[in-house]
N, C-alpha and C positions, 0 to 999 in steps of 0.2 A: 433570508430563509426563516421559515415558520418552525416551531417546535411541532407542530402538527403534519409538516411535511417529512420529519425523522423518522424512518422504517424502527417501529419500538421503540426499546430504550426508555420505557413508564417511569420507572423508579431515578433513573438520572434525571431526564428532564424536571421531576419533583424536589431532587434537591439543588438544580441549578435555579430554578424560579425563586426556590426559599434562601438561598444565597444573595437575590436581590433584593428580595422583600423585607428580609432581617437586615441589608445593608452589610453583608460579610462576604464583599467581594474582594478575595486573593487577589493580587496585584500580577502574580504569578501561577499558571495556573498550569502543569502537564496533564493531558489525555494521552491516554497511556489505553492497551487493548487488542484483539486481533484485529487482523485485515479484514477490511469488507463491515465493520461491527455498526459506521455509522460518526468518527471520533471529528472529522473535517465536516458533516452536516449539522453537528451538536454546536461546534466551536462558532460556526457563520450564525445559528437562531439562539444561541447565548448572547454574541454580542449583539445580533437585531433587539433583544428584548431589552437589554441594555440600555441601549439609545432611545427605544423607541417610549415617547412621553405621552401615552395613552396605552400603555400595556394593561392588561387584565392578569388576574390571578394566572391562568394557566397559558397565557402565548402575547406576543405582538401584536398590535391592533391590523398590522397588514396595511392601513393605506394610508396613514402619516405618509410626510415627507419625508422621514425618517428613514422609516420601512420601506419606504419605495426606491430610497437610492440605495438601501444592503439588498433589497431583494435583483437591484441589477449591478451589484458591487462596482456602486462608484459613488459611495459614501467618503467625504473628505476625511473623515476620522477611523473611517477604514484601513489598514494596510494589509499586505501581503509580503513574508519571504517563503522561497520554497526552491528548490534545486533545479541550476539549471546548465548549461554548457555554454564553452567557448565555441565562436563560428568566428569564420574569415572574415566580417567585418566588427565582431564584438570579442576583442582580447579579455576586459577585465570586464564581464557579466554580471550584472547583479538582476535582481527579479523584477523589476521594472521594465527591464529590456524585453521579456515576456510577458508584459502585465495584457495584454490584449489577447493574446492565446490562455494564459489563463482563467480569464473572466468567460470565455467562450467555451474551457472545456468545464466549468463548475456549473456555470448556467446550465450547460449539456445536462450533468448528472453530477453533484456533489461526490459521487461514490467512485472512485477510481481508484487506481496504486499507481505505483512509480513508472513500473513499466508502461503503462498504459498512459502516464500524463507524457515522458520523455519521448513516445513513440508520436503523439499529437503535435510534438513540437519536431518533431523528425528529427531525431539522436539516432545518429549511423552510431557511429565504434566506442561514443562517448560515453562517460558515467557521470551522472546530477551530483552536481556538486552546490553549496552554498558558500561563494568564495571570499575571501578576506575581505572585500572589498564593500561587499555588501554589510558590512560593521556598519561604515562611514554612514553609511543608505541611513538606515536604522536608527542610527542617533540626530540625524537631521530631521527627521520628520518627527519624530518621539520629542527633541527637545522646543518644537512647535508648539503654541497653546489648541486644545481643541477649536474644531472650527463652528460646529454646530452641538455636538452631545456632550456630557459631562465627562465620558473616557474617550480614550485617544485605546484604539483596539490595532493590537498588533498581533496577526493570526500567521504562526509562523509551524509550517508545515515540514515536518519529516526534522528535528532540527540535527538529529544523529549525523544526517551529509552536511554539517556543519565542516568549514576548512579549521581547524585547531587556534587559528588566530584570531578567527570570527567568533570563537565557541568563547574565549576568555576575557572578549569585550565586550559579547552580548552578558557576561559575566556581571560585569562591575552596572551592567545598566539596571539586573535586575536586584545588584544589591544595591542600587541606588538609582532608583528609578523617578522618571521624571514625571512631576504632577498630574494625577490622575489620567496613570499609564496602565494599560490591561496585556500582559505578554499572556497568549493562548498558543499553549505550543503544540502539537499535535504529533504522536511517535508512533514510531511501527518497533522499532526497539528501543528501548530507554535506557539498554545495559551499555551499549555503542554509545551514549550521549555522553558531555563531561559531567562527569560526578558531583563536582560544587554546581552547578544548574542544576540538575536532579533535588538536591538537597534543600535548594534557596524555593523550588515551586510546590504548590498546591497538588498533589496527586490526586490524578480524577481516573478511576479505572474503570472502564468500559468494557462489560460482560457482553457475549454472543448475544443474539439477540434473539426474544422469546419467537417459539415459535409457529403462535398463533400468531402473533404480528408479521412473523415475515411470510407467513403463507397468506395471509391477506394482500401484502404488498406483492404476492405476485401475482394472484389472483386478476389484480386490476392491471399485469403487466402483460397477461398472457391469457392464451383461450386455452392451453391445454387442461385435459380431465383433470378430474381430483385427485386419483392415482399419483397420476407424474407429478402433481405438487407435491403432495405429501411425501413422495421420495427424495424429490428434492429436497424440501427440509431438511428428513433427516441427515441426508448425505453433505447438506452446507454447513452443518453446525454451527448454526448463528450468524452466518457473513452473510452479507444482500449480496456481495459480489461475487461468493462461490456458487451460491442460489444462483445467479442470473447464467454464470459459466456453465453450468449445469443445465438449465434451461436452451442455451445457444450460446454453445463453446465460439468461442472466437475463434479466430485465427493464427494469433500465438500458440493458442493449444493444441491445435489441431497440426499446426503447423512441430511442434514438440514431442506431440506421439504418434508420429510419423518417422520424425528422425529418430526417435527408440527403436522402433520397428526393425529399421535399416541397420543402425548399430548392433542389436541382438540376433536378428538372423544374417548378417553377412560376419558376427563371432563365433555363432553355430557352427558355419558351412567355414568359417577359414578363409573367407574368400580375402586376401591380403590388400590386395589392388582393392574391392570394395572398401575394406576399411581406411585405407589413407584416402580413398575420395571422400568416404565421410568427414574424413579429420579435416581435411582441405575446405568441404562444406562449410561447415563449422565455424571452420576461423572467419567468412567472409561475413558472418552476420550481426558484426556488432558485439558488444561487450552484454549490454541490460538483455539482450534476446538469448547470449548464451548461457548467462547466468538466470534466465529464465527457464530456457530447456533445461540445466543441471536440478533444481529444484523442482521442476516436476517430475523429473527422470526419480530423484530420488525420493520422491514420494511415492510416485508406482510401483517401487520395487518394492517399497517396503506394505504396501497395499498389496501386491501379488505374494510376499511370504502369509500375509496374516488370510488371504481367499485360501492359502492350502489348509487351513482347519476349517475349512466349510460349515463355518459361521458367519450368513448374512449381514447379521444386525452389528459385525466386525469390522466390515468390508462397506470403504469408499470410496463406489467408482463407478463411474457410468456407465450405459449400457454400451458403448463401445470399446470402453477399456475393458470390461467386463467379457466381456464377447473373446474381446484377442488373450485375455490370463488365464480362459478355458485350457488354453494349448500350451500359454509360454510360462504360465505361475509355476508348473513342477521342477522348471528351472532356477528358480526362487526359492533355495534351501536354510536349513541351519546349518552347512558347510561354507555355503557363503555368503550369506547376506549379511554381515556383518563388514567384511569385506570390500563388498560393491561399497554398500552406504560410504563407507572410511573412504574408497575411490572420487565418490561424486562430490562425498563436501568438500575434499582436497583440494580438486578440480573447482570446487565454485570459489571457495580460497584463495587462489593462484588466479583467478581469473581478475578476481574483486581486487587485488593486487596487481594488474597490471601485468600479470605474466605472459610469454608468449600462444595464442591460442593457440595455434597449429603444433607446436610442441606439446601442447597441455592434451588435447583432445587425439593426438597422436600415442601418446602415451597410456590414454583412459580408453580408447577401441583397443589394442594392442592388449593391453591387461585383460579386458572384457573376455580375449579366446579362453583365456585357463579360468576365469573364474566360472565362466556359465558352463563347463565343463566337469564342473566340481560334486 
């Protein structure tokens, strides 16, 4: 990956280059930042630049041998961990066992999330994990000499879904790390990571991203007017990936406020039997889909309280959600929205914990009659 191919991100890119130029490259490095900012396309043209022994002041030469095997990630000095599941023929997983669906969906598009990688690799009811096991992974290849570049790059994505036994022996590698070893870790939380790794790496924090640059980047992605870009910007707040959601919602989302719909008007009307088939719904769809709908469920509500002060420049939300909080936002009060929110993170809580769904989402339609009532 080129630094030129990164949607923005001007001022990082300048101090990752000046990092190598000055020779003051961390051993340990966290990128740390929102979803969608860019933090997995930084970390793969960091380490291209890295290796690659024709770099210029500002990028990768592009067609070394170098560059050519990261640009189709199967650079010997490459590696990859990143979260994945148990299946019926792979008990103890580690990220190798998916290394071939991985290169297939970053080559896609470097810009993705959990849900969306876990979904590429068909995860029914499971949640990504990075399992003990995958230590062992890690120190065999790390305590390898380079094969071709002068670091050994180890791009280790989301490491919060670390298993706790994984997290305290990837520990001791980065406090004693092996000869010209590059740990690039990549978080969506960093407060969920273990705390001595947080402490022992380089923090790199990664701002939204400007928004001349990402209206560029869609420019070339999309023929819509100017108009529709420019709201889309504002409405993405620096992510490529909420920009692009907003551009052509997926199906996850669509598929999410949809099921609001149905739980908010069959809580209206009382309809009981409606409510427990939504609960029944629910449980059948997997664990990362329903902790998916909880989280955008509870981003809507609290988008439908702040549309009741009919301030625009407040409110973010599409023209389709926009469309249906004409009717359902006045249900979206200071009597309860504090309420609901307390209900859904509960709900995503219990989820993320392995709680029963059908009991959990039984529980949270059922609640829904008294509180939209309120």
């Amino acid at each position: 990956m080129l630094f030129r191919d990164v949607v923005g991100q001007t001022k990082i890119k300048e101090r990752l280059i000046r990092s190598v130029q000055e020779n003051r490259i961390s051993h340990a490095q966290l990128f740390t930042g929102p979803e969608g900012v860019g933090k997995l396309p930084l970390a793969l043209a960091y380490a291209q630049y890295i290796s690659c022994p024709n770099r210029t002041g500002t990028d990768s030469c592009g067609t070394c041998p170098s560059c050519r095997k990261y640009q189709k990630l199967i650079h010997p000095d490459l590696h990859f961990v990143f979260p994945v599941f148990k299946t019926g023929s792979i008990k103890d997983p580690v990220s190798d066992d998916f290394l071939s669906s991985w290169r297939k969906l970053v080559l896609k598009t470097p810009y993705f999330t959990l849900h969306q990688w876990l979904t590429f690799i068909d995860v029914e009811n499971a949640q990504g994990m990075i399992y003990e096991k995958e230590s062992a992974s890690i120190l065999k290849k790390l305590n390898l000499k380079p094969f071709e570049s002068e670091f050994k790059a180890m791009i280790i994505w989301l490491p919060e879904k670390m298993h706790p036994h994984c997290s305290n022996k990837l520990l001791k590698m980065i406090e004693e790390p092996p000869s010209k070893t590059l740990f690039l870790m990549i978080t969506e939380n960093e407060e969920d990571m273990l705390g001595t790794i947080r402490s022992r790496a380089q923090l790199i924090t990664i701002p939204p991203i400007e928004d001349r640059s990402l209206s560029e980047a869609l420019e070339n992605k999309t023929d819509k007017e100017n108009g529709v870009i420019d709201e889309v910007v504002r409405l993405a707040k620096g992510s490529y990936l909420t920009a692009l959601e907003y551009l052509n919602p997926d199906n996850q989302n669509l598929h999410s406020f949809a099921r609001l719909q149905e739980l908010m008007r069959a809580a209206y009307t009382i309809d009981v039997p409606g409510l427990i088939n939504w609960s029944e719904e629910m449980a059948k769809i997997g664990r990362e889909k329903q902790k998916n709908f909880l989280n955008y469920a509870l981003r809507l509500i609290r988008e439908y309280f702040v549309f009741n002060l009919k301030n625009n420049q407040l409110v973010y939300l599409n023209r389709q959600e926009e469309a249906w909080g004409k009717d359902f936002s006045p249900y979206i009060n200071e009597r309860n929205i504090q309420w609901m929110a307390s209900e859904f993170e509960l709900a995503y809580k219990q989820i993320g914990m392995n709680g029963n769904p059908r009991i959990i989402f039984t529980d949270i339609a059922l609640k829904m009659v008294k509180m939209i009532k309120k």
